[in-house]
C-alpha positions in Angstrom: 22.5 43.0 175.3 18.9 41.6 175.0 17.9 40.0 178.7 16.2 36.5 178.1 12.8 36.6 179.5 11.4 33.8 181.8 8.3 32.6 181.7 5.8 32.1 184.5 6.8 28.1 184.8 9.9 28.8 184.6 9.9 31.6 187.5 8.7 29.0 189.9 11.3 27.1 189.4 14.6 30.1 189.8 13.3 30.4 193.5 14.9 27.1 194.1 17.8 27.4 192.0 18.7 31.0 194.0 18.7 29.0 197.3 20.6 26.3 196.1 23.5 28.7 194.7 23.5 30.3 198.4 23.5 27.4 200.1 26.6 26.0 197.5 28.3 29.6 198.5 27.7 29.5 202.0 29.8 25.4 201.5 32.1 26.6 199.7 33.0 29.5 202.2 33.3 26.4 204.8 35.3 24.6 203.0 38.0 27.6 202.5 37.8 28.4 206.3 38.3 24.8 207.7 40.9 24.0 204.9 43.1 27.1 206.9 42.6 26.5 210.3 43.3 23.0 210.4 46.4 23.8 208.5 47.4 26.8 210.6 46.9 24.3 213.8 49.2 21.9 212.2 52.1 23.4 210.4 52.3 27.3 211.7 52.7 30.4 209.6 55.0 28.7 206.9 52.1 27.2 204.8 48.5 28.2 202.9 45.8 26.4 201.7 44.5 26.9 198.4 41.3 24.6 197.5 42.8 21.8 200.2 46.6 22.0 198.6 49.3 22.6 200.7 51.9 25.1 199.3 54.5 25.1 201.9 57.5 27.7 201.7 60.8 26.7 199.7 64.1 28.4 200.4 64.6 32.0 199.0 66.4 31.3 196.0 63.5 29.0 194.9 61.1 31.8 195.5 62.8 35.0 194.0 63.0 35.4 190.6 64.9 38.5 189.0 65.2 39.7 192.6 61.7 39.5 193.2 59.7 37.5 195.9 57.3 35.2 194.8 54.8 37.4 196.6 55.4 40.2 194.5 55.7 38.2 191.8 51.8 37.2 192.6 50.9 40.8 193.0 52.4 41.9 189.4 50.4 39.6 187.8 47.4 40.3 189.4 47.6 43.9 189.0 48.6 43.6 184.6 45.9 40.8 184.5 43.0 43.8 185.1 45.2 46.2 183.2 43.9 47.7 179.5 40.2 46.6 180.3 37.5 50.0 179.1 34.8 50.2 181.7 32.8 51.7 178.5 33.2 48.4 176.9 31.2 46.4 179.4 28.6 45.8 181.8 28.3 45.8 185.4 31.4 44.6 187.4 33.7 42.3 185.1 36.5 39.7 186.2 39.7 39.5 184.2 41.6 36.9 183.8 45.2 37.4 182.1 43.7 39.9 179.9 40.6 37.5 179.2 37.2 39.4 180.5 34.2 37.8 181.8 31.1 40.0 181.6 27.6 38.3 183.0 25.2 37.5 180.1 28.1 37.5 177.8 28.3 34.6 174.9 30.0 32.6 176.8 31.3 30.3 173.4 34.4 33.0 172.8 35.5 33.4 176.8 35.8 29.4 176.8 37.8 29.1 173.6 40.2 31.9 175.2 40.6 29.8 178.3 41.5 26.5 176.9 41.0 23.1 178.0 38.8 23.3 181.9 40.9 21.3 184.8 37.1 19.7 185.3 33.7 20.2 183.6 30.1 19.3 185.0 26.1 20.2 183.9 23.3 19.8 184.4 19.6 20.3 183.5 18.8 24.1 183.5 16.5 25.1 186.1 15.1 28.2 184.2 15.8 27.6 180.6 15.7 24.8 178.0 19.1 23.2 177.6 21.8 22.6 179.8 23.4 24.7 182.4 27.5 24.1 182.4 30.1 24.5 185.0 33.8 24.8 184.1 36.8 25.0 186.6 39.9 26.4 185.6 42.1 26.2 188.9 41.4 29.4 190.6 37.7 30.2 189.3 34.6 28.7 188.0 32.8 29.6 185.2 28.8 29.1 185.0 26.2 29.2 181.8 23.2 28.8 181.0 21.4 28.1 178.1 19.3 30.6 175.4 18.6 31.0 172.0 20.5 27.8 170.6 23.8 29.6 172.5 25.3 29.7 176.2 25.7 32.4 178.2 27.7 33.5 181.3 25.7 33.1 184.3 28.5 33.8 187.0 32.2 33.5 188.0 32.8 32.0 191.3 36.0 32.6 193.3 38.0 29.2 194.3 40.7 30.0 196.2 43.0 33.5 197.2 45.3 33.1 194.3 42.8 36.0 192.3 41.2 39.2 192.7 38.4 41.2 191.0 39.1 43.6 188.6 39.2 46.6 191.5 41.7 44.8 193.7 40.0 42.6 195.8 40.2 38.9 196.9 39.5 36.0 199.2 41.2 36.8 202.6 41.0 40.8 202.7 39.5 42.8 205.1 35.5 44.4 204.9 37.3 47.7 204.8 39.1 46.7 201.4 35.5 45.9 200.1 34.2 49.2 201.1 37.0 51.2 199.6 36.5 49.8 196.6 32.8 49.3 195.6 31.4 51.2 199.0 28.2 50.0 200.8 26.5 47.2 199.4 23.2 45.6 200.8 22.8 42.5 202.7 20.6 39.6 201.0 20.9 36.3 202.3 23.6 36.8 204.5 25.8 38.4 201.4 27.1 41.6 201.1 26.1 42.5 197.1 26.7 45.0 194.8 24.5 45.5 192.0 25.6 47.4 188.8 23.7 46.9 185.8 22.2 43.7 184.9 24.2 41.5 187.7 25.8 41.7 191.1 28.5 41.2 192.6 28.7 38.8 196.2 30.7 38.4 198.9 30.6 36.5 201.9 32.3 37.6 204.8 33.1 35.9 208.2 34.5 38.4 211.3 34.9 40.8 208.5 37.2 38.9 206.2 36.2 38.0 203.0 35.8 34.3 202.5 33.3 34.1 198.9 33.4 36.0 196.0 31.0 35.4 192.9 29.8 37.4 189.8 26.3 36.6 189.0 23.5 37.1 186.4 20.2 38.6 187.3 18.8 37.0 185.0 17.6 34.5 187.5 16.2 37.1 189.9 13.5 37.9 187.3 
């Protein structure tokens, strides 16, 4: 896949749009942390916080189904939604999404139709391109693009709550030795741990070594 180049204008201009994103991250991780503690504080083990909503715990019968908890109900799904998916076939580190895959610089036009209707929709003028840079949510992730070539492209998948995992088994919540057994070492920039693979990276946040951010990002910027 052909890298759209920046020009020297337009370089000047990613600097800011790379701090911003951090800084966004950095909120975002915040946000998740508060969200928990206050509900810890207030209504004990018997309740989590996803994105500020309260899921508190029904009876067992409402919660098993075919003898099943809901818990391993969760962890099925998340292990047969990053099932059948050909490392050969892609790029760097890719997210999957009930058998949907979301590979950075990918036209994004195909991945959106597959997804359906967003829960909420935003953009914005690009900072490194002509056009518009987009921002879908679809519950659990957010989905980025920016603009090239008369087409949109996927600039990065951003985590939103612990209901998901990346496509090697890992998720909001877990432990830096989760991280480490499944991608190894990665380096620190701007207070991230990243993983680079390819043309894009993959961050996470971490706060007394649990994960609290995870995004899929596009070099493309970096350039």
């Amino acid at each position: 896949m052909r890298m759209p180049v920046l020009s020297r204008k337009k370089k000047s201009r990613t600097a800011s749009c790379r701090k911003d994103r951090v800084i966004i991250m950095r909120k975002k991780a915040a946000v998740f942390i508060l969200g928990a503690a206050l509900l810890l504080a207030g209504c004990g083990s018997d309740a989590k916080v996803i994105e500020g909503e309260i899921k508190t715990a029904g009876n067992e019968e409402a919660e098993e189904t075919d003898g099943e908890t809901a818990d391993e109900v969760e962890a099925e799904d998340k292990e047969q939604a990053s099932e059948g998916v050909s490392e050969a076939s892609h790029k760097g580190y890719v997210f999957v999404y009930h058998d949907i895959v979301m590979e950075m610089d990918a036209d994004a036009a195909p991945v959106i139709e597959q997804l359906g209707e967003a829960n909420s929709y935003f953009e914005a003028p690009s900072c490194a391109f002509e056009g518009i840079d987009k921002m879908y949510t679809y519950g659990s992730f957010e989905l980025d693009t920016y603009p090239t070539e008369d087409k949109d492209y996927i600039s990065a998948v951003i985590f939103k709550d612990d209901s998901i995992t990346t496509k090697e088994g890992v998720g909001i919540g877990d432990a830096r030795e989760k991280m480490t057994e499944a991608y190894g070492e990665g380096t620190e920039e701007l207070g991230m741990t990243v993983y680079r693979k390819d043309d894009m990276k993959l961050c996470f946040i971490l706060q007394e070594d649990s994960i609290v951010s995870i995004e899929y990002r596009s070099t493309v910027l970096d350039e």
